[in-house]
C-alpha positions as a printed NumPy array, in Angstrom:
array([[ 12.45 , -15.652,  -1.62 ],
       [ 13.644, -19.066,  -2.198],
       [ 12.737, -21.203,  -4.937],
       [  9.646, -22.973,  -3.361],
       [  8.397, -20.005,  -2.018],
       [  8.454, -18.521,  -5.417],
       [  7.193, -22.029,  -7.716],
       [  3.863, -22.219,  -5.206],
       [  3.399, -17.936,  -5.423],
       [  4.144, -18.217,  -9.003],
       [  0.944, -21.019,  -9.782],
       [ -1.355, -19.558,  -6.969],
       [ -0.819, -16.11 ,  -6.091],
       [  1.195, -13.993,  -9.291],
       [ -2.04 , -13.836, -11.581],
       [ -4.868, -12.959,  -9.316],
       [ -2.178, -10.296,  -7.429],
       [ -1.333,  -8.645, -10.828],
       [ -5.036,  -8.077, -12.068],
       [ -6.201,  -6.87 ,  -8.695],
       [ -2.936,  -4.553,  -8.61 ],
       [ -4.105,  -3.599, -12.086],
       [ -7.377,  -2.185, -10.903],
       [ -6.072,  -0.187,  -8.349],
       [ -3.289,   1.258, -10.575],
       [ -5.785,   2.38 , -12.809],
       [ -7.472,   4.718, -10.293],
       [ -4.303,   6.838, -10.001],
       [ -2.546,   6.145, -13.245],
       [ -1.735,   9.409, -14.294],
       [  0.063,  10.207, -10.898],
       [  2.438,   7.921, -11.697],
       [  5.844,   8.587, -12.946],
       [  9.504,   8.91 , -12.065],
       [ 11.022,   7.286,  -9.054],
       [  8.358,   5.601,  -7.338],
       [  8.477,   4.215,  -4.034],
       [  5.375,   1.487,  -2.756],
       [  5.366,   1.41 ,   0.647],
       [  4.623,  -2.153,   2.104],
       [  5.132,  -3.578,  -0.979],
       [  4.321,  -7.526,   0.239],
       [  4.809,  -9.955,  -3.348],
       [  5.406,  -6.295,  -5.601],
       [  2.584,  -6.536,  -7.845],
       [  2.104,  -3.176,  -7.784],
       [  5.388,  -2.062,  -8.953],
       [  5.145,  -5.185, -11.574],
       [  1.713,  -3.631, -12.535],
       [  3.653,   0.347, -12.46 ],
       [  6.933,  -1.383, -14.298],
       [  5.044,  -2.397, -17.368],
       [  2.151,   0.257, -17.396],
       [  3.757,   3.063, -16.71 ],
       [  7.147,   5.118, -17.196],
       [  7.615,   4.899, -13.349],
       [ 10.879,   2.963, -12.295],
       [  9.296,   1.774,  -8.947],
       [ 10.975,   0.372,  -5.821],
       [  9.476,  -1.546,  -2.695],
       [ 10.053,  -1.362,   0.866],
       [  8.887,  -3.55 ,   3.586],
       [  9.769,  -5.41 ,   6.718],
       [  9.348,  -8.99 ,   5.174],
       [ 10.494, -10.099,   1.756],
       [  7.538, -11.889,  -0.529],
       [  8.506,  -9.972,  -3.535],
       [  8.445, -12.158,  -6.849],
       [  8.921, -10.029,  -9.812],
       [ 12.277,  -7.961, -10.63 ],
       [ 11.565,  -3.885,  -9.408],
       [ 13.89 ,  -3.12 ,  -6.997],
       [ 13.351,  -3.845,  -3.414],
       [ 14.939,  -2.849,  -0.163],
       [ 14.106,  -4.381,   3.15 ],
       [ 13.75 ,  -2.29 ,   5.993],
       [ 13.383,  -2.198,   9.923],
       [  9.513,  -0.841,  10.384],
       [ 10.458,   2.618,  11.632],
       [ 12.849,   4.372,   8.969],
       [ 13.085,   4.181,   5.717],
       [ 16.976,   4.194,   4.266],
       [ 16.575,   6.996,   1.592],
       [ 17.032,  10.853,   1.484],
       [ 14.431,  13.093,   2.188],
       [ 12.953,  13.536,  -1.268],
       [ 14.374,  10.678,  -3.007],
       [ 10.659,   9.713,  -5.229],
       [  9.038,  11.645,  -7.531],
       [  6.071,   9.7  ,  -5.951],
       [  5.057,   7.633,  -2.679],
       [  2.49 ,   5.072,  -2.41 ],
       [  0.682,   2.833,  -0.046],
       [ -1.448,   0.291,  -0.634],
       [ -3.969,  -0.831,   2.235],
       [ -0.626,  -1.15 ,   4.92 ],
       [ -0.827,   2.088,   7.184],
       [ -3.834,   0.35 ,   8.881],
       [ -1.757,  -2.566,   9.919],
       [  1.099,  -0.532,  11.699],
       [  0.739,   0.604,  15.364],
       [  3.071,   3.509,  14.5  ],
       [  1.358,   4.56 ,  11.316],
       [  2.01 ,   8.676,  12.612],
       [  5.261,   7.842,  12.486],
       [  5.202,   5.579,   9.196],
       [  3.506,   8.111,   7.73 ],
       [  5.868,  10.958,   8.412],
       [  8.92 ,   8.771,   6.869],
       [  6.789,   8.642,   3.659],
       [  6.463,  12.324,   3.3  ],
       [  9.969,  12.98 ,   4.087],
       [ 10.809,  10.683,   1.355],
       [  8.196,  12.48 ,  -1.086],
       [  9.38 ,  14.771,  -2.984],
       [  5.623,  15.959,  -3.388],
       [  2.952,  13.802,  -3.616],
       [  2.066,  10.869,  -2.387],
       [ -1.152,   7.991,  -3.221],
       [ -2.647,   6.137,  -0.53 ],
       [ -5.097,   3.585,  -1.37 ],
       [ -7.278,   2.561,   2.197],
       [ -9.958,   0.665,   3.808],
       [-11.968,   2.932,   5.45 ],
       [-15.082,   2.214,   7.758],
       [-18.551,   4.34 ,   7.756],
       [-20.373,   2.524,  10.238],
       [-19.931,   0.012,  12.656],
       [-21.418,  -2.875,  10.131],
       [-18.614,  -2.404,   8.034],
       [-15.896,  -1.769,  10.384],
       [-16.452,  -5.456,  11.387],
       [-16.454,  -6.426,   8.222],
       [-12.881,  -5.337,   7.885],
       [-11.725,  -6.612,  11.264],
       [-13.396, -10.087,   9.933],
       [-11.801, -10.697,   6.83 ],
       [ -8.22 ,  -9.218,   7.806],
       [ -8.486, -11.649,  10.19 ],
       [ -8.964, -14.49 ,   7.626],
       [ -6.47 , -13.611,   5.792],
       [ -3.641, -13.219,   8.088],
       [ -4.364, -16.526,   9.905],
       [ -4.139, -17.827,   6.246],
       [ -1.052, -16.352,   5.674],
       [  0.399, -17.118,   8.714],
       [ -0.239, -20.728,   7.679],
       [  1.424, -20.304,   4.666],
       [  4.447, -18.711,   6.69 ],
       [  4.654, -22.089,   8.734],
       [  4.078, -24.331,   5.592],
       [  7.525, -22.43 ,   4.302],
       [  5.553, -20.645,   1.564],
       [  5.536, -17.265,   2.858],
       [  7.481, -14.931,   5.207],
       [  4.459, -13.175,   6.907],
       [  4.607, -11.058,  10.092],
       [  1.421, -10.062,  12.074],
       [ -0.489,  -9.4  ,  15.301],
       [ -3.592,  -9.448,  14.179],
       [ -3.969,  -5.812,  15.466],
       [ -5.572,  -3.382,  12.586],
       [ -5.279,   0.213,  12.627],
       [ -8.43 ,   1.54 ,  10.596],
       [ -9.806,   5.156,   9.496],
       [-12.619,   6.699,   8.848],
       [-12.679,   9.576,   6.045],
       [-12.483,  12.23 ,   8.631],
       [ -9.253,  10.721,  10.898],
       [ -7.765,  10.228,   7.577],
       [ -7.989,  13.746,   6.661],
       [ -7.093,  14.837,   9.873],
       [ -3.625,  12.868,   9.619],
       [ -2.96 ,  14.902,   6.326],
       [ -4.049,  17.893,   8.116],
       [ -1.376,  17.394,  10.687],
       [  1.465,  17.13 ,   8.527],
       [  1.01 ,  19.772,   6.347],
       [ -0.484,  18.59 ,   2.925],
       [ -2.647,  19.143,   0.871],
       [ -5.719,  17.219,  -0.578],
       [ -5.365,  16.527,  -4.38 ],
       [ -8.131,  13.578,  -4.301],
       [-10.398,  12.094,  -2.225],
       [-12.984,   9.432,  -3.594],
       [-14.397,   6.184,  -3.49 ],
       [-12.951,   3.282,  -4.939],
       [-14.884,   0.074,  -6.293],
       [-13.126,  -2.75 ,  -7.146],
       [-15.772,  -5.627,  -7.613],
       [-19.79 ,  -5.776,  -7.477],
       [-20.97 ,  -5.993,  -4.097],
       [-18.319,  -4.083,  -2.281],
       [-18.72 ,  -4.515,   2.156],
       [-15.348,  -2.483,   2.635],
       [-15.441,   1.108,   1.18 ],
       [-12.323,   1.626,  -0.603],
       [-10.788,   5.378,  -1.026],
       [ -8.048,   6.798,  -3.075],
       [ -6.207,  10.005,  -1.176],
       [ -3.93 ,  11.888,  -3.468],
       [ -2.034,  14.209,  -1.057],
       [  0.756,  16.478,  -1.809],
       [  3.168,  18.697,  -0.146],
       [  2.525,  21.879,  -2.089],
       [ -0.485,  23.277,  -3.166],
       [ -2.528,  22.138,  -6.342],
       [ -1.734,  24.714,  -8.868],
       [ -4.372,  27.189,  -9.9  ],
       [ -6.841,  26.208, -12.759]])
């Protein structure tokens, strides 16, 4: 990211990103550890958040590079990820499968990189109310990235085309590949939430017996 990119992030973006990163973290804390890859990283505030909160040593992957902070990041084309097939101890994603029209096959890179389990933090619509809702503001805030893209602030790719889930097609996806449901629940992460949030803790093998 070049200088200006990173001097205007630094002032207007860095703090709000890391507390709302924070929040999130905190849902799935304990999951995290080891090698940790976050898928669709954007700026990294997550892995900043995971860096100093955590033991993890996390990396970032995406198509476009925004990150600010110093975690490790590898840019990629969209389709597959360079790493071995169980290279992380953990795989995350943070509100970016509904943005890809290949998310099956997004997805399926993810696992293969997993050695087990993976986090994914979503949007996910219960009626039609809400599903507009999060057509409306992902809207708003692409257009105002894009801005920032042409202002030389950003590097910000979209096509305004979203990708969203219900609980059930959700669980239906982790059906298909195999894994297994660790957690499933609601997340909240301000008063007056539109959007329901969810946390999906998935995992390759079975959760071991209580």
């Amino acid at each position: 990211m070049s200088a200006k990119k990173h001097n205007w992030f630094e002032k207007r973006v860095m703090p709000g990103q890391l507390d709302y990163s924070g929040k999130i973290l905190a849902s799935f804390k304990d999951r995290v550890r080891g090698r940790v890859l976050d898928f669709g990283c954007g700026v990294g505030a997550m892995m900043e958040c995971m860096r100093t909160q955590t033991p993890a040593a996390p990396v970032g992957v995406d198509i476009a590079h925004n990150n600010l902070w110093s975690s490790p990041f590898v840019r990629f084309d969209g389709e597959r990820l360079p790493f071995q097939d169980g290279s992380f101890d953990l795989v995350t994603e943070i509100f970016v499968l509904h943005h890809s029209p290949i998310l099956e096959k997004n997805f399926a890179e993810m696992v293969r990189v997993a050695k087990n389990e993976l986090v994914l933090v979503e949007d996910v619509w219960t009626n039609k109310q809400n599903r507009w809702w999060l057509h409306r503001n992902h809207v708003i805030f692409d257009a105002f990235m894009v801005l920032l893209t042409w202002l030389g602030l950003a590097e910000w790719k979209t096509n305004f085309k979203y990708y969203f889930r219900d609980r059930d097609q959700w669980l239906e996806l982790f059906r298909r590949h195999g894994l297994h449901v660790l957690e499933d629940r609601e997340l909240h992460l301000g008063p007056g939430d539109i959007v329901l949030h969810r946390v999906f803790v998935v995992a390759k093998s079975p959760p071991a017996a209580a």
